[in-house]
TIVEXGU-63578 format. One record per residue: residue in three letters; x, y, z of N, C-alpha, C, O in turn. Coordinates in steps of 0.02 Angstrom, whole numbers, plus 50000, padded with zeros to 5 digits. Atoms other than C-alpha are relative to their C-alpha. Layout:
ALAXYZXYZXYZXYZ ...
//
This chain:
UNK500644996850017462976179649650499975001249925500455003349893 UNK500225001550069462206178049483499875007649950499735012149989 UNK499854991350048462226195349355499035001250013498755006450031 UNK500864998249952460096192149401499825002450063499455007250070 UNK499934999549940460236191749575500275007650026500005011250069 UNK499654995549986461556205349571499545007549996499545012650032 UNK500154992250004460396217649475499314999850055499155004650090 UNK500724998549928458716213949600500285000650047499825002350084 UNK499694995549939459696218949733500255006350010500055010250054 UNK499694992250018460816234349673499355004449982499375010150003 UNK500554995950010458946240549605499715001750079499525007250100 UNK500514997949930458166237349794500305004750057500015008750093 UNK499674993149995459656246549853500015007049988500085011550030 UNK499784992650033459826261249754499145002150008499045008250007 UNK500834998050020457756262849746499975002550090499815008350103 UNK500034999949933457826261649948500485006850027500325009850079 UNK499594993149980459176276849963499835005949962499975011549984 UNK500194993550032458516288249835499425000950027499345006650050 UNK500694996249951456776289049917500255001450077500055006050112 UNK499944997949916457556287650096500335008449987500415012050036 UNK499524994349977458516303950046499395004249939499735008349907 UNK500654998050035456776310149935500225001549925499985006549900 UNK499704998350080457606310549752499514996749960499274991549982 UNK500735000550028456216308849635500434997749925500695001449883 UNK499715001250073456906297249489499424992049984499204987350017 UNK500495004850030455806286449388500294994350001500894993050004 UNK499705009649998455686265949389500625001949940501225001449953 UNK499605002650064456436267549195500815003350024501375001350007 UNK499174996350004457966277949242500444997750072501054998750073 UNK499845005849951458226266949421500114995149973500644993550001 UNK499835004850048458376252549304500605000249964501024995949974 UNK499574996550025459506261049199500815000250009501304999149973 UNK499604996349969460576267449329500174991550027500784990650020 UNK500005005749979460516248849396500564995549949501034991849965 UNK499645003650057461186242549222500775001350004501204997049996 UNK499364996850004462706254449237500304998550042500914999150041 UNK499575003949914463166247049408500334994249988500954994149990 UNK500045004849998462976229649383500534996049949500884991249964 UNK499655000450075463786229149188500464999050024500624993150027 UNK499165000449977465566233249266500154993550053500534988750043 UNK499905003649957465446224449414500104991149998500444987750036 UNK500375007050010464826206649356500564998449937500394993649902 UNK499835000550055466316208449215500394993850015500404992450075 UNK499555006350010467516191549177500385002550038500025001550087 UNK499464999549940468966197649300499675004250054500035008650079 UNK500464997949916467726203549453500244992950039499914988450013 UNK500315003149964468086190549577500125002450075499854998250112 UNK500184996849964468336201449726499555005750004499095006150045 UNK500254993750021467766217849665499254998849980499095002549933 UNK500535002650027466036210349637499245002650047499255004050107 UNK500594998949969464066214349671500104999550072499985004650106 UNK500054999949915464296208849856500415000650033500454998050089 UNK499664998749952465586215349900499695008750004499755011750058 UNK500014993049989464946234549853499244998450047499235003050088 UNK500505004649953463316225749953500205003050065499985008150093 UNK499764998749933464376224450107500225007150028500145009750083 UNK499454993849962465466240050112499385006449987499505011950011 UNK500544993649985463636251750075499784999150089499685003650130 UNK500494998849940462906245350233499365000249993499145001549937 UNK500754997450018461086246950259499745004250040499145002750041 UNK500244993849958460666262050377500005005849986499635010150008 UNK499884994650036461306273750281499875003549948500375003749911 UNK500085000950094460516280050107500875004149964501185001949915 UNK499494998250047462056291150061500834993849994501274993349952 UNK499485004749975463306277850124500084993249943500564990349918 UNK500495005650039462206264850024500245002449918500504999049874 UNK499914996050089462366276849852500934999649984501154997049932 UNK499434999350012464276279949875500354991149988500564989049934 UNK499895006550038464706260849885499734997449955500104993249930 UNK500155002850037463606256049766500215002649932500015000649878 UNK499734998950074464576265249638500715002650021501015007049989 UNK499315000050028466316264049705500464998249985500995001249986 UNK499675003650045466996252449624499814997749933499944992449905 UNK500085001550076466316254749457500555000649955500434997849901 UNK499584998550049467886259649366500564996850043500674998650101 UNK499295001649965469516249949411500514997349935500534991549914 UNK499655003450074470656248249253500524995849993500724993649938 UNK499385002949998472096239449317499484992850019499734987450004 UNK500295006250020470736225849340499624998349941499664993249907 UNK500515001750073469536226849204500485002049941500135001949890 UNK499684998950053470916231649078499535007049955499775009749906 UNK500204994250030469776245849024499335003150041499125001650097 UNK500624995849948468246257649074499304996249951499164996549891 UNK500615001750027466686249649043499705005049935499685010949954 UNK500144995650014465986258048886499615004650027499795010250044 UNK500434995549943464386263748977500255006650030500105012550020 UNK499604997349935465416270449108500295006749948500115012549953 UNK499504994950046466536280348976499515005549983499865010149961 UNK500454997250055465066290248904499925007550058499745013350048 UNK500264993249950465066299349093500965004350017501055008350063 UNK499295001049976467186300849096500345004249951500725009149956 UNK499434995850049467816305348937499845005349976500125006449922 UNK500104993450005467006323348935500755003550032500985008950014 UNK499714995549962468356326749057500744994250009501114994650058 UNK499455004249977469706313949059500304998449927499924999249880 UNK499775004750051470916305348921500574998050003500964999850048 UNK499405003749981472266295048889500685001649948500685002149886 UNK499474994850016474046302548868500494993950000500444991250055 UNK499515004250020475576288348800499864994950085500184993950136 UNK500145006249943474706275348916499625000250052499264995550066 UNK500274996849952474096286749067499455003149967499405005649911 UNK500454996350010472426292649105500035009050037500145010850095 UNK499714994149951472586311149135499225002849993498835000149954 UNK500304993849978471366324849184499995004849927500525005749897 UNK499794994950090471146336749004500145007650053499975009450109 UNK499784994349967471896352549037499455005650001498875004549984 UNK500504993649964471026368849089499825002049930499215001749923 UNK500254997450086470876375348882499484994349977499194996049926 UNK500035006750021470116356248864499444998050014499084994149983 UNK500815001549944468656355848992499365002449985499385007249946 UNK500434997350020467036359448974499855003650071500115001550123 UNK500304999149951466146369849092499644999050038499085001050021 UNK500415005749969465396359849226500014998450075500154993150104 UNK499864999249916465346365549411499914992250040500244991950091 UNK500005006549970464946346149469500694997149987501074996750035 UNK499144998150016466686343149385500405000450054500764996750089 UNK499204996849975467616354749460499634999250091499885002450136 UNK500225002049910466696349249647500114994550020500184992950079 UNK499545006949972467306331249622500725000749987501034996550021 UNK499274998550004469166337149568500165005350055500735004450076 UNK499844998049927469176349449726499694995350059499874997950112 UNK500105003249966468486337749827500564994850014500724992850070 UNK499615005649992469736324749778500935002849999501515000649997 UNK499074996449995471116338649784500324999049947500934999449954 UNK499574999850052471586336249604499895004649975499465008349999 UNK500054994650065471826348449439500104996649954500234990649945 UNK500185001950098471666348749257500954998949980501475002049991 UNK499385002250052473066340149154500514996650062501124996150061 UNK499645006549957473376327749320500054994449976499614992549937 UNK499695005750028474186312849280499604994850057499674994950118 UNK500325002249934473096301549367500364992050012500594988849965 UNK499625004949968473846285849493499744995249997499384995550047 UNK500405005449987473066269949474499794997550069499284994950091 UNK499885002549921473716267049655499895006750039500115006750097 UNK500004995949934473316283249739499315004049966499295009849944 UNK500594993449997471546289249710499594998749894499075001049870 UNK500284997050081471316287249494499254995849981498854998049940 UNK500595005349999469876270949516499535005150016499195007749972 UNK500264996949940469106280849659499705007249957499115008849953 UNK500424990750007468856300349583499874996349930499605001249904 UNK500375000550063468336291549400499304997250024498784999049995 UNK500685001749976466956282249507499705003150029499095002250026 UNK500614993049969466286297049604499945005549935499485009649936 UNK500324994550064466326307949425499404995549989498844997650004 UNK500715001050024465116294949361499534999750071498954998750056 UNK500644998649936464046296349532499825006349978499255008249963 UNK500414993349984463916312149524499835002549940499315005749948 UNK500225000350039463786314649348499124996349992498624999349972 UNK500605003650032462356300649331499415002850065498805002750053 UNK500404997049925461506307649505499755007049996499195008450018 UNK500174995050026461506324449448499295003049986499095008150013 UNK500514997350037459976327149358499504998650077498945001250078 UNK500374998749966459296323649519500164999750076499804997450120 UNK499874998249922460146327749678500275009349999500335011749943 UNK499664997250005460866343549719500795001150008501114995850012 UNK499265002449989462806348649743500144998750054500604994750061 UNK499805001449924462756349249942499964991949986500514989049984 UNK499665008449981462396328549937500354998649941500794994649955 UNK499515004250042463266324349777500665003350025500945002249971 UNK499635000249974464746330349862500094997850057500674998250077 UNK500035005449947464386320250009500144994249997500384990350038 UNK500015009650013464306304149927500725000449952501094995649961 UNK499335001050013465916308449819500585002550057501135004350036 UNK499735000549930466646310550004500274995650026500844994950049 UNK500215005049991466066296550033500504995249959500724990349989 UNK499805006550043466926286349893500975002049989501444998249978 UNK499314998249997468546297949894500304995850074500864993450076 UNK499675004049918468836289450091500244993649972500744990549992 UNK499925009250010468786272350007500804999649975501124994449983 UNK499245000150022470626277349931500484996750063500624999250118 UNK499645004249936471616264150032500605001350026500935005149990 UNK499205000149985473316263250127500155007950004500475008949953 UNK499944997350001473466279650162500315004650058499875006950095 UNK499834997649936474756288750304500015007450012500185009149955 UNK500004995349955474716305250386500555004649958501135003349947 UNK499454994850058475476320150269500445004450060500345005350120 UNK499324996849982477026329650307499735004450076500065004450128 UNK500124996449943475926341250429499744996250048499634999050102 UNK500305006849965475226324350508499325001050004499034999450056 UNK500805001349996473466326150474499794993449965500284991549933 UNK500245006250001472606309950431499555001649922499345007249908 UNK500234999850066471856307350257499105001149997498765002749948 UNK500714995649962470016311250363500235008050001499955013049976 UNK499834992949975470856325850417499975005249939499635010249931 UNK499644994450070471526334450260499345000549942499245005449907 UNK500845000150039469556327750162499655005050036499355008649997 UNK500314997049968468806337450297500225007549968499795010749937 UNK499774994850027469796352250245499905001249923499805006749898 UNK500094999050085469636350550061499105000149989498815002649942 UNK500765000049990467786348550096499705009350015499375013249982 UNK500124991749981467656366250186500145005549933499825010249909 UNK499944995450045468536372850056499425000349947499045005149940 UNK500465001550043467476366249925499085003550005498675005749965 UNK500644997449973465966371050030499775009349982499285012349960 UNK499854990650026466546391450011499975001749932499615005749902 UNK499904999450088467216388849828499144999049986498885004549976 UNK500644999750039465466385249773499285000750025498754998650001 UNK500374995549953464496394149900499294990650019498774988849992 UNK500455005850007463626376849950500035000850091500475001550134 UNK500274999149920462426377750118500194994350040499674991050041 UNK499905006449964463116362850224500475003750055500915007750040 UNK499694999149924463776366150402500704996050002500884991449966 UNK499565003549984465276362050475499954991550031500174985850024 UNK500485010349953464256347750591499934994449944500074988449947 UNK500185006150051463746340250429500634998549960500774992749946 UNK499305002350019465356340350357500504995450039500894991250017 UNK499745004549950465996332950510499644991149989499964986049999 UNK500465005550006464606318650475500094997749935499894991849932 UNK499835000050068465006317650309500764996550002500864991749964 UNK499295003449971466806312150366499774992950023499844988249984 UNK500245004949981466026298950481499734996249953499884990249950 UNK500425005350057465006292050344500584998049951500584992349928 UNK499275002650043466676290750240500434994950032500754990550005 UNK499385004549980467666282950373499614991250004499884985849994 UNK500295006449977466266269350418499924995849928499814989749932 UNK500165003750076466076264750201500914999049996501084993449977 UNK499305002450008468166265450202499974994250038499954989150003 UNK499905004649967468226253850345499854994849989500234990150000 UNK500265006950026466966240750270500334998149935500474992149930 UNK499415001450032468016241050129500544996249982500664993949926 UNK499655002549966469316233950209499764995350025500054990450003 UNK499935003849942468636223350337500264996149996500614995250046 UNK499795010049986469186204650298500745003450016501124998650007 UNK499455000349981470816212350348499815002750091500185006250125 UNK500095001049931470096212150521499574995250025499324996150080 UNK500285004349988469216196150513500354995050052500914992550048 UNK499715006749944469496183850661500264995649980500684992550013 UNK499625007350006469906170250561500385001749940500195004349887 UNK499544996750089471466172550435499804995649968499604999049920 UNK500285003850038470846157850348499605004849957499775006249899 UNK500634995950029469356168850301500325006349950500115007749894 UNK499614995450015470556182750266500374997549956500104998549902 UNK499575004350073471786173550143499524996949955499704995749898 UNK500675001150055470036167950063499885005449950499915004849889 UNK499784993650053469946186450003500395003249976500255008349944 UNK499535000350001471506186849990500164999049915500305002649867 UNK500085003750087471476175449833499525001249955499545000949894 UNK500454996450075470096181549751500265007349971500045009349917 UNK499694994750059471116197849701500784995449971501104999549939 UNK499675002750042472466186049630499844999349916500255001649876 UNK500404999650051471556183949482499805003849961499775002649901 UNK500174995250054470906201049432500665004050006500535009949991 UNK499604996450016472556208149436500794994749951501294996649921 UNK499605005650038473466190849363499414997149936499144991649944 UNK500545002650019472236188649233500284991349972499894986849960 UNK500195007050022473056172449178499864994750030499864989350001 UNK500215004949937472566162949334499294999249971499114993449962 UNK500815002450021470696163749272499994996649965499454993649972 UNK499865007450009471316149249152500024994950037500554991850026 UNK499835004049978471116137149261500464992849956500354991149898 UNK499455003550051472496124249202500575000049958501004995749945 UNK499644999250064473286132949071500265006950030500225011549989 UNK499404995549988474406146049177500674997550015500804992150041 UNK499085004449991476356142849185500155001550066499875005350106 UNK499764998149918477456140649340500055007050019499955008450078 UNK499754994750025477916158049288499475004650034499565008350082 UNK500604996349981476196165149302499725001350055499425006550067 UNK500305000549950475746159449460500605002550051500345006050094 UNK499694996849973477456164449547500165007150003500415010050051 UNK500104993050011477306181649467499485001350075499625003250132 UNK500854998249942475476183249576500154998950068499875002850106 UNK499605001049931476386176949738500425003650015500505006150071 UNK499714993649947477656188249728499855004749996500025006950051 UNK500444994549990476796202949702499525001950041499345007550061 UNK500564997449934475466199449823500614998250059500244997750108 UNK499505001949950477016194949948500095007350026499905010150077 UNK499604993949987477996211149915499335004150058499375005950116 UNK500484993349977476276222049944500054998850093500115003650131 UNK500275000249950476016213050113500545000250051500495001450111 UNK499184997549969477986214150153499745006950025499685007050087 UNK499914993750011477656232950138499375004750040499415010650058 UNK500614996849960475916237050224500044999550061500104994250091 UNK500074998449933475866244750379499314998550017498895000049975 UNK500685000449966474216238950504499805007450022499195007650030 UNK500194993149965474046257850571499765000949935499155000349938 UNK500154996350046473876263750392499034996649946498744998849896 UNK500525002750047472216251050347499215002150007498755002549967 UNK500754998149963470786256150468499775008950011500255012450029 UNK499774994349977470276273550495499615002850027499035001150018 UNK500454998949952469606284650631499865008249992500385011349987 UNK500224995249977468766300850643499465002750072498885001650090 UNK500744998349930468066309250810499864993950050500274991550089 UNK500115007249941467276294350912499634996049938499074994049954 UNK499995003750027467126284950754500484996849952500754999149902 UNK500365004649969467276271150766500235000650063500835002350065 UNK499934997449940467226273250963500814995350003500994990449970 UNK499125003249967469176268151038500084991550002500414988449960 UNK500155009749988468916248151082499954998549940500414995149919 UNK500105003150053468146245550914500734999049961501024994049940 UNK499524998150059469526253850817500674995650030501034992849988 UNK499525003749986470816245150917500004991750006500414988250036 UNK500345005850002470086229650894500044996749918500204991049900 UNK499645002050079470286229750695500705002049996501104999449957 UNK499054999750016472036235450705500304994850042500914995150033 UNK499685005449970472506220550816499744997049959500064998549908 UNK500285007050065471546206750694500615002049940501004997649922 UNK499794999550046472406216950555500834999850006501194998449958 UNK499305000849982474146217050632500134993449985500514992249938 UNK500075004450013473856199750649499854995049950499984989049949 UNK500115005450063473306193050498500305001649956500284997549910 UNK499414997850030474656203550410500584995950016500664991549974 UNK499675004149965475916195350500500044991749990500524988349971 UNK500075005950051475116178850459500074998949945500344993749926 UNK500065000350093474886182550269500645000649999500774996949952 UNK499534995850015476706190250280500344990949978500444988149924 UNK499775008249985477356170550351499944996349936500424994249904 UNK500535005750024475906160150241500645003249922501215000949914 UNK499834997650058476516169350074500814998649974500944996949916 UNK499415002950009478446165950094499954993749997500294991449950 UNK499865005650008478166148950123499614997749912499754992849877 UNK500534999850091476876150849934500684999749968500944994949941 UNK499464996950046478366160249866500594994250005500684991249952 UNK499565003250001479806149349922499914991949964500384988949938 UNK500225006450045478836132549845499995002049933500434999049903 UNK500115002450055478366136249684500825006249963501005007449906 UNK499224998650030480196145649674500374996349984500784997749939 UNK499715003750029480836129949673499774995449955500164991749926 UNK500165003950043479656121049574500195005949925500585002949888 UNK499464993250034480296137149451500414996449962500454993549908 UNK499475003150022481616132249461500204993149967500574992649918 UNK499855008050033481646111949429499725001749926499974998849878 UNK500425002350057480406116549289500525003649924500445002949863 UNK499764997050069481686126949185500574993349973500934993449924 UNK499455004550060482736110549143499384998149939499564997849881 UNK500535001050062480926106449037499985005749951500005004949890 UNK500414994150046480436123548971500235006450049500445006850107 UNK500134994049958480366140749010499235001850007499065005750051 UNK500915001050003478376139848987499694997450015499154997749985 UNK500135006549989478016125349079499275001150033499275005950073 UNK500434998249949476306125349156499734995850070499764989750080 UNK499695002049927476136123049331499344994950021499154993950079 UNK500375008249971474766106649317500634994749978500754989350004 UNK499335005450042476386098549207500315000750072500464995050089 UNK499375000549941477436101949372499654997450076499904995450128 UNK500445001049915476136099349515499374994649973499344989350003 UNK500395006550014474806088249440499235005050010499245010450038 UNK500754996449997472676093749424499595002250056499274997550079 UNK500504996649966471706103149533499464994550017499104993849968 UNK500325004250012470666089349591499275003049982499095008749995 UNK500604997450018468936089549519499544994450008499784988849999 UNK500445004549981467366080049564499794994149943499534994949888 UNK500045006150092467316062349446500574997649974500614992649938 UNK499175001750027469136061749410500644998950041500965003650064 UNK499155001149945470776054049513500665002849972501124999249954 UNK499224997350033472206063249452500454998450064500324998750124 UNK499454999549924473846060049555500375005849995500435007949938 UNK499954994249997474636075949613500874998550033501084993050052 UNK499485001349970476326078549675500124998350055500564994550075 UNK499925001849921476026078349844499974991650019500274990050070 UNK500295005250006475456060749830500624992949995500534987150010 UNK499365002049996477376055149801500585001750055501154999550062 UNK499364998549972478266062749916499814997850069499254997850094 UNK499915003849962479056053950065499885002850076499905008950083 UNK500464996949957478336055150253500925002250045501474999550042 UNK499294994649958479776066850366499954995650070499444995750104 UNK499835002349936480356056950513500105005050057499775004450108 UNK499934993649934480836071550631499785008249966500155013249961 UNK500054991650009479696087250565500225003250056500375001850114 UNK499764992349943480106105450621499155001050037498575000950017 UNK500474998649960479156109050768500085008250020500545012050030 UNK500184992450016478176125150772500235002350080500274999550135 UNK499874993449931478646139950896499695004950033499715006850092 UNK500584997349928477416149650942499215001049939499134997849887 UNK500714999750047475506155550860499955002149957499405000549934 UNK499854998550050475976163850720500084994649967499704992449923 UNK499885007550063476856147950650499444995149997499314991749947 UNK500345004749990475636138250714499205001749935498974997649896 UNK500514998950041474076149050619500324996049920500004992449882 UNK499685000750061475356146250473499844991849993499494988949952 UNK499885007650033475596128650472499414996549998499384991249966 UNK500565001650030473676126950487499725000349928499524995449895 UNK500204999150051473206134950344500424998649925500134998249870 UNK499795007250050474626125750231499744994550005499434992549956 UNK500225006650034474186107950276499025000750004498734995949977 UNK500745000549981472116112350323499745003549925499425001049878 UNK500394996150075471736126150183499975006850020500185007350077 UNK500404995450003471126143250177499144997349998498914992349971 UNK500494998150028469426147450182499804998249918500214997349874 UNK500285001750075468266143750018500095007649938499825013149940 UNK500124992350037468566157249886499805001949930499754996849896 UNK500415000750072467886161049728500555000649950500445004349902 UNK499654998850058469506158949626500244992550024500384991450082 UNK499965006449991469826138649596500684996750015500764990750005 UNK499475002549978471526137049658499934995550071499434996450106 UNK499995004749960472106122049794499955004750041500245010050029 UNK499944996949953471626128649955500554999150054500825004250077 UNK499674999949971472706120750062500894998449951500914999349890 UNK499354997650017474866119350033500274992750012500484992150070 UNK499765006149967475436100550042500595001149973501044999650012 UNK499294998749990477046106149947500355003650038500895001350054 UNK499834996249965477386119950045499994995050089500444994450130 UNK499975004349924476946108950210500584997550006501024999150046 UNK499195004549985478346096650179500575005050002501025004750043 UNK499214997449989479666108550149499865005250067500345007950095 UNK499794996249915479056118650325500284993950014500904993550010 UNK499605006649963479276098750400500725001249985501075003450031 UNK499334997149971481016101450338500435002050018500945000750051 UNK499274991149968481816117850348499735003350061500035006250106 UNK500204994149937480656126050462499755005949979499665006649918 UNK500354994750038479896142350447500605006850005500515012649987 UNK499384994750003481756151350480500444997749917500815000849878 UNK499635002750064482326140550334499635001849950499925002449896 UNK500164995650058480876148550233500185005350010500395007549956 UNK499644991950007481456165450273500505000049971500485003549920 UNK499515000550027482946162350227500064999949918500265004149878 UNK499995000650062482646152450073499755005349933499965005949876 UNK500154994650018481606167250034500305005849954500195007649896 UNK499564996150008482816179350035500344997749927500215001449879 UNK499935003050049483636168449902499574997849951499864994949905 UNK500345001050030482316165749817499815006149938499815005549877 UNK499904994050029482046184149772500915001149967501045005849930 UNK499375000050037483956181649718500084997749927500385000049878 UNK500135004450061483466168949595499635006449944499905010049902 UNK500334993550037482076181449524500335003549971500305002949910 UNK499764996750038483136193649487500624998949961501055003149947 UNK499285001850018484476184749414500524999150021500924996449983 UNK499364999949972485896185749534500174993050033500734993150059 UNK499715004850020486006167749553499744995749967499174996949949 UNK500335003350076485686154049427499274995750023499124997650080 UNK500425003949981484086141349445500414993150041500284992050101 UNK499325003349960485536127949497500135000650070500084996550115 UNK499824999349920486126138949647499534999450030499614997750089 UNK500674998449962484306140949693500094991350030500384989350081 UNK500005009050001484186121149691500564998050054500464994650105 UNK499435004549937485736116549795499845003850044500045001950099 UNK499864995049907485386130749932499584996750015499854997050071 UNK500345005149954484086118450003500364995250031500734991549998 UNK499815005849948484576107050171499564995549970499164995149924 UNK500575006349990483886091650215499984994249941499654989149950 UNK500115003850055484096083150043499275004649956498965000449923 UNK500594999649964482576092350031499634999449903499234995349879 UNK499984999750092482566097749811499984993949987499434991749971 UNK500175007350017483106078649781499434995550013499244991349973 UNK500695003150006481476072549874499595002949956499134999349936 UNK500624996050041480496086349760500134997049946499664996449907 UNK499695002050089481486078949601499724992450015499194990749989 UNK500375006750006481136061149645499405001150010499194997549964 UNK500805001450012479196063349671499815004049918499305001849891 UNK500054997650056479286074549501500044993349954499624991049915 UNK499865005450046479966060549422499384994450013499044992649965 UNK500675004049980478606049049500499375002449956499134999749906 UNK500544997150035477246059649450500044998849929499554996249904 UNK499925001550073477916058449263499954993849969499744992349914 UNK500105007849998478046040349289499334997049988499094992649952 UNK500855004950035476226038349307499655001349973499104998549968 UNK500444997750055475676048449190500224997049938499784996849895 UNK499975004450034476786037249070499594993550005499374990649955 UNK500375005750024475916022649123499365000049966499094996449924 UNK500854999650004474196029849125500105000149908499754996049880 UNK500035002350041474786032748939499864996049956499464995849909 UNK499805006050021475516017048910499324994150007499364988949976 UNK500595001450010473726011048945499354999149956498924994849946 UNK500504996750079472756020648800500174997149962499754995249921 UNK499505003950042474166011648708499634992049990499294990749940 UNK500255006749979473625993548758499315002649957499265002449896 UNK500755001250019471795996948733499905000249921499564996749883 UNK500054999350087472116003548555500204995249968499964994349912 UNK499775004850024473085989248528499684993250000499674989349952 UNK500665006349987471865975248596499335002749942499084999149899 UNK500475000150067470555984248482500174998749931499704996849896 UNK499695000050071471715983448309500084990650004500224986549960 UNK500055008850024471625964648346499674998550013499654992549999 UNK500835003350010469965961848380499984999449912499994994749872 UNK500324997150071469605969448219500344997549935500034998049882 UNK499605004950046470825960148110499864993250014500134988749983 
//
């Protein structure tokens, strides 16, 4: 979606929830407010975090539901590398940055500013907090500017609704020491909040106010309860990118770069629990539903967990072969071009030899797996190969116990504890020497294709004489 497109929509949005909920703000300052959305969103490393996805996760039935997604993912710094200025103008009254960290200014520091101090009890923080990138710091800088820029024309009962609303969206989140649920313990910080600043809202609506949080968290999330993991490893790969920014080179990232981004998205998905992604308050989402995304999401965890070792264990060893060239090598020099429409490039896969007795899969797990190596993922908006033809051959010969394995070793390599060498011989099957002979192939015909340009230049220097 186009930065045009993006803003005639976010305007028909935001215009459609401020009258459904009767807030009386002029075309010029709906426009405005439109600009400040759109600016962040639409920036050079958006390609998940983008116009349609805060689209999806508002919903359309809802106007406060509608307001809170459409501004909660305006601030994310570990993607955008900074805060939109715009954005800053509503932030740094009350926030700044301390030897790297953004903290909270302390209580001598603040200005006085009861909307403030109703999104920092709301979000259960204090002054001179060190704020988490990973637990909540995106999230309460994007409900200050809501409620900041909303202000002049809502009161505090809904602008603490909709920063409710955008505090739920804080992901991954399990059940505190007293086991209340991260609904549970908002609900409570809500009440409080409700007393602290003598604000008329019922318990019922606070209860509803929850609901409307859990149903904008949940959309959030969803592709991790999409039916098809294909679809799911589609969005998958579009946050590769805004948190690897050198992948948005297409071409010009090293082996280096791209195995960084694999194992990092590996570890996370090693490490995520399915109970902790979906979440339920009350009879929402009614029982069936909710058990219905935590099976998809079990499942396509599980898949990604598989799909990602076999990512990680390939370009570990292409890694590896590539450090007898360089330590900088980039990973079209080792794998060959991205094909592109108009141009035949030969690729590695394209050399290597066909497996007389592949490993045969074991049950549906491997099986999703070994689709979506040799078939593809899903289409996704970041231009990497969709499907895995190096990774295919080496399931054909180790298997998908021989990527676990190699795995394991693989993360050995990483951290140094054994050399690129040992990495290289711990492969069966011959399996490195077929990768080295099609390497060598590939190099082969990019000498000839050379040795071509050569000729031609040379047939012209004797015309011309």
């Amino acid at each position: 979606m186009d930065s045009a497109k993006a803003y005639q929509k976010c305007l028909k949005r935001l215009t459609w929830a401020t009258e459904s909920l009767k807030l009386e703000i002029s075309q010029s300052k709906l426009e405005h407010i439109t600009d400040l959305i759109v600016q962040p969103m639409t920036g050079p490393w958006r390609f998940f975090h983008t116009p349609q996805h805060i689209f999806e996760v508002g919903g359309s039935k809802d106007p406060i539901e509608v307001l809170a997604a459409l501004f909660h993912d305006l601030v994310y710094v570990q993607v955008d590398w900074s805060i939109h200025f715009n954005v800053g103008y509503y932030i740094s009254p009350f926030t700044k940055e301390i030897n790297g960290h953004l903290t909270i200014r302390s209580q001598s520091d603040l200005p006085a500013d009861t909307i403030f101090e109703i999104v920092t009890s709301v979000f259960g923080f204090v002054p001179g907090q060190v704020l988490n990138p990973y637990a909540g710091q995106n999230e309460f800088l994007s409900a200050l500017v809501a409620a900041k820029v909303l202000e002049p024309f809502a009161g505090a009962p809904l602008l603490m609704q909709i920063v409710a609303c955008i505090e739920a969206t804080i992901p991954f989140r399990s059940a505190c020491e007293k086991g209340l649920t991260a609904s549970e313990q908002l609900l409570e910080r809500l009440k409080f909040t409700t007393q602290k600043f003598y604000l008329l809202v019922t318990d019922a609506e606070l209860c509803e106010t929850i609901k409307r949080g859990v149903r904008v968290a949940n959309r959030d999330v969803s592709s991790f309860a999409h039916p098809s993991a294909a679809r799911f490893l589609a969005n998958t790969w579009n946050l590769l990118p805004e948190t690897n920014h050198n992948l948005s080179a297409t071409g010009a990232y090293t082996v280096a770069d791209y195995r960084l981004a694999i194992q990092k998205m590996e570890g996370f998905m090693a490490s995520l629990k399915p109970e902790v992604i979906f979440r339920c308050f009350q009879d929402e989402p009614r029982r069936h539903t909710y058990n219905i995304f935590e099976y998809y999401a079990k499942r396509n965890i599980e898949i990604a967990q598989l799909y990602l070792k076999a990512k990680l264990v390939t370009i570990a060893l292409i890694e590896a072969i590539s450090f007898t060239i360089g330590l900088d090598i980039p990973l079209v020099i080792m794998m060959g071009e991205v094909p592109l429409r108009g141009f035949t490039f030969m690729r590695l896969e394209h050399f290597l030899p066909e497996v007389a007795n592949p490993y045969e899969i074991k049950n549906n797990i491997e099986q999703e797996v070994w689709n979506l190596l040799k078939f593809g993922r899903a289409k996704s908006n970041y231009s990497d190969l969709q499907h895995s033809p190096i990774a295919t051959f080496i399931v054909k010969l180790i298997g998908f116990n021989g990527i676990q394995n190699q795995c394991d070793l693989a993360k050995q390599f990483f951290l140094g504890n054994i050399s690129s060498e040992e990495f290289i011989a711990s492969f069966e099957n011959a399996l490195a020497e077929k990768i080295i002979y099609a390497l060598q192939e590939l190099f082969e015909s990019r000498k000839i294709a050379v040795s071509h340009c050569y000729k031609f230049t040379s047939n012209r220097k004797t015309q011309h004489h």
